[in-house]
N, C-alpha and C positions, 0 to 999 in steps of 0.2 A: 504494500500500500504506500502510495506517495506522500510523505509529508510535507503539511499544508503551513503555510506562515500565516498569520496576520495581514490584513491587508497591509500592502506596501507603498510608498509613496513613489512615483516613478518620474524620475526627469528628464525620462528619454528625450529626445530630441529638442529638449529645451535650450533656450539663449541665454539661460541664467546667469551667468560669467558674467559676458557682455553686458544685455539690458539692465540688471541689479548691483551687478558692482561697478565693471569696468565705464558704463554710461548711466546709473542711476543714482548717481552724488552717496556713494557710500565713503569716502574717503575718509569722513571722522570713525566709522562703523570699523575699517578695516585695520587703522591704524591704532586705537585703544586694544582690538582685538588680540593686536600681534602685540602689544606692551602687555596683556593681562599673560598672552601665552608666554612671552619670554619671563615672568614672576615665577612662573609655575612648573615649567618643562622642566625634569630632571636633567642631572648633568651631561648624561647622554647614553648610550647604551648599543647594543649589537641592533637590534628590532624594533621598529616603532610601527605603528597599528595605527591607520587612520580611517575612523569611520566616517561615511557619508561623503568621500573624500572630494567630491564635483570634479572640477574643471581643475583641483590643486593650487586651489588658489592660496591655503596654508602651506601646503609640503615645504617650501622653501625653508620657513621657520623650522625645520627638526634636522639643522645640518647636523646636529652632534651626534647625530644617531649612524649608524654604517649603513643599514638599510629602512626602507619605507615600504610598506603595503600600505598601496589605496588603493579601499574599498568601497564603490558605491551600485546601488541597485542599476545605474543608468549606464549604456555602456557606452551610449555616443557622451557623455561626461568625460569619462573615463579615457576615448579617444583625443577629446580635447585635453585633457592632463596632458597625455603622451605627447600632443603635439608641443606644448609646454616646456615638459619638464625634460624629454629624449627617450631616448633609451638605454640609458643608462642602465646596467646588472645594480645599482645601487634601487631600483623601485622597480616592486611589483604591480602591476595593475589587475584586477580579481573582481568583478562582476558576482554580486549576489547581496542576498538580502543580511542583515543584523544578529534576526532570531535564527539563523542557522547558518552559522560563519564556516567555510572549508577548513581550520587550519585545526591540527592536532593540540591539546592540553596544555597553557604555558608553553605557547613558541613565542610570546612576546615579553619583551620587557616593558612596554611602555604602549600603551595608546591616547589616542583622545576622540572626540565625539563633541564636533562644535556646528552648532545650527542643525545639529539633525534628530536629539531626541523627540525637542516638538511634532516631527510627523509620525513617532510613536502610537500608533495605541498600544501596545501592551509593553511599556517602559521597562517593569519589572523583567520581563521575558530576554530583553532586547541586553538590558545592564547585566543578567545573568549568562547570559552567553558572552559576553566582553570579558567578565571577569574569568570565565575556563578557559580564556584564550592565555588571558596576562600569567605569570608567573608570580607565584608568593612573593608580596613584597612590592609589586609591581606600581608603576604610577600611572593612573588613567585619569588623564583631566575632559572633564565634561562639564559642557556649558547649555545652560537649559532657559524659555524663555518664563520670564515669571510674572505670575497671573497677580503678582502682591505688588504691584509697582503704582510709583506713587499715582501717575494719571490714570489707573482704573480703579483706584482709591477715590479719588475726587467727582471721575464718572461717575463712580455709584453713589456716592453723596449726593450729588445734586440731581439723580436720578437719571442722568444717563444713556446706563448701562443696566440690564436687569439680572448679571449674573454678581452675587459678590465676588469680592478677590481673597477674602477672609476663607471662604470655605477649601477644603483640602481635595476636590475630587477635580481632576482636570477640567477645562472648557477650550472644548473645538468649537473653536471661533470658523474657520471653514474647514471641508471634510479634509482630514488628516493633518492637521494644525494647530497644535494645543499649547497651552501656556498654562505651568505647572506650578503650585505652591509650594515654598520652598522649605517647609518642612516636611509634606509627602515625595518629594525627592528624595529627602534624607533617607525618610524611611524605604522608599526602592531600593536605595545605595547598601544598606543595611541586609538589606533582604538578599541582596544579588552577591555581598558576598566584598563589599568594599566600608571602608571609614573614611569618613573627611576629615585630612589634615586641614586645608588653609581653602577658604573664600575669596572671591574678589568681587564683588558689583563692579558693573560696564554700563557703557552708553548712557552716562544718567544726564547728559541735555542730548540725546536723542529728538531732535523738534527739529523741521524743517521752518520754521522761523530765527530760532538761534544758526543754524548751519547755512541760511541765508543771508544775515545781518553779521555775524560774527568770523574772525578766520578761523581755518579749519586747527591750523598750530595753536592758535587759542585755545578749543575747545578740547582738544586732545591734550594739553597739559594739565588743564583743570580735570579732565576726568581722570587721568593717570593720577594724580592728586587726592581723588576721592575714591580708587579701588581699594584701598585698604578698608572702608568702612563695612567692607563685607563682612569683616570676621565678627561685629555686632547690630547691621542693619541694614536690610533688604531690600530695599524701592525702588533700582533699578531695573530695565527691563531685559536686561541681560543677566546672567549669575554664572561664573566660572567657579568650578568648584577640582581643586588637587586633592583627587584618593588615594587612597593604598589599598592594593587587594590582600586582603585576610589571611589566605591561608598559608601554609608554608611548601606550600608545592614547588619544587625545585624547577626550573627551567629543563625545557622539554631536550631530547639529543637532538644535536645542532642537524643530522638527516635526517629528520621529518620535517616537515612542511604542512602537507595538503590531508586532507581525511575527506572520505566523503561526507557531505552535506545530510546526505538521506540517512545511509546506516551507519555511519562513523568509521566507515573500514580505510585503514591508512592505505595511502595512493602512493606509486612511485612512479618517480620521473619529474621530468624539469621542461618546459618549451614545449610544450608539447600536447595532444589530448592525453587525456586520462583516464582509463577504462576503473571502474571499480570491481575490482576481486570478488565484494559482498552480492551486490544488488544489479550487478552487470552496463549501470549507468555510464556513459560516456560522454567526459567533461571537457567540452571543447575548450582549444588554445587557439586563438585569430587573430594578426596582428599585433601582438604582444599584449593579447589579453585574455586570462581565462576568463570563460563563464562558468558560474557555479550558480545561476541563478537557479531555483526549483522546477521543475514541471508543472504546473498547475496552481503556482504561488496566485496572488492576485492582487497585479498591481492597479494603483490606483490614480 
């Protein structure tokens, strides 16, 4: 029997790069980003894990690391990385869903997961699988949008907005897009098997009125300024949060890699397809990218 994910968020053939970053005035968004990642990102390590990974618009930021897997559901994404980043033996690129990653138990040291838990629905599921990837000890920084920020505080005051931001159940604001309360993160994080060391609040003048009237070097030193106050107060619309995975699992032997997706059976080979031993599935490799998406997943 095939196993089924949760629906998936899919951006296939999206412009997102360009139209949202590259042409939609993110430039205070991108640059607080990369100051909250360089606070948080360990000192560097053999493996780093990037979920959701797009177009690579972060990867640059994890030089310290020797190698990169990014990973996202979309594969024309994932072409634009490559077109990016090269093809370099230093990054892998891997096609497939969150709740059911290709890679064998602790092959990473290190991952992260930025802009992409919001198109979660089943978070829990999604941070539980990230953490049998990481290795005991491991640092996975994830950054979540939060539903406690100060202007859906005030929406709801003066009536709005008819969801609170107090209550702790997510709100999909459109289908697969949620913004979470930041203490039911915690408690996901807790569950999947990670603790929070350190916080940071981002973007807190996020407003196309200050990022019009104001420079952008302005607003980016003010907010770098104000990410410390994560570690006691939450009302930005962003949340970076530095974990550690729990348990004491040793990192995986440096020959494993891939496992399949469906029944877990370890794969070998490199460049190449992948036939699985277990369940007979054959894991295509195409222009330097596996697919390990599911058969009958359901993207959305």
């Amino acid at each position: 029997m095939e196993k089924q994910s949760p629906p998936v968020c899919n951006y296939e053939g999206s412009d997102y790069q360009q139209s949202f970053w590259d042409a939609g005035g993110r430039a205070y968004e991108d640059a607080v980003e990369a100051i909250a990642l360089k606070r948080l990102l360990p000192a560097g390590g053999k493996w780093m894990l990037e979920l959701g990974a797009g177009a690579g618009r972060n990867t640059p930021r994890y030089q310290d690391f020797e190698r990169v897997a990014l990973v996202d559901y979309s594969r024309t994404q994932l072409e634009q990385a490559r077109q990016r980043l090269g093809d370099s033996d230093r990054y892998l690129y891997v096609a497939a869903d969150v709740y059911h990653l290709p890679f064998v138990r602790s092959r990473f040291d290190g991952a992260t997961m930025i802009r992409t838990l919001h198109h979660m629905a089943d978070p829990v599921m999604a941070l539980a699988e990230t953490a049998r990837v990481i290795s005991g000890g491991g640092v996975f920084i994830l950054e979540f949008a939060n539903k406690r920020n100060l202007k859906s505080m005030l929406r709801y005051l003066f009536g709005k907005q008819s969801w609170s931001p107090y209550a702790l159940e997510p709100v999909e604001f459109v289908a697969l897009n949620f913004d979470f309360h930041p203490r039911a993160v915690r408690q996901y994080l807790d569950e999947a098997g990670f603790i929070i060391e350190k916080q940071l609040t981002v973007s807190h003048l996020r407003s196309g009125f200050l990022k019009h009237f104001l420079p952008t070097g302005f607003l980016v030193k003010l907010d770098s300024m104000l990410q410390w106050t994560g570690s006691f107060i939450q009302v930005s619309p962003s949340i970076f949060s530095r974990c550690l995975q729990k348990s004491d699992e040793p990192p995986a032997d440096e020959r494993t890699l891939f496992q399949c997706p469906i029944c877990q059976t370890l794969l070998q080979g490199i460049d190449q397809d992948l036939t699985c031993g277990g369940c007979s599935t054959t894991w295509k490799y195409q222009e330097g990218i596996y697919d390990f998406r599911i058969p009958g997943a359901k993207p959305a």
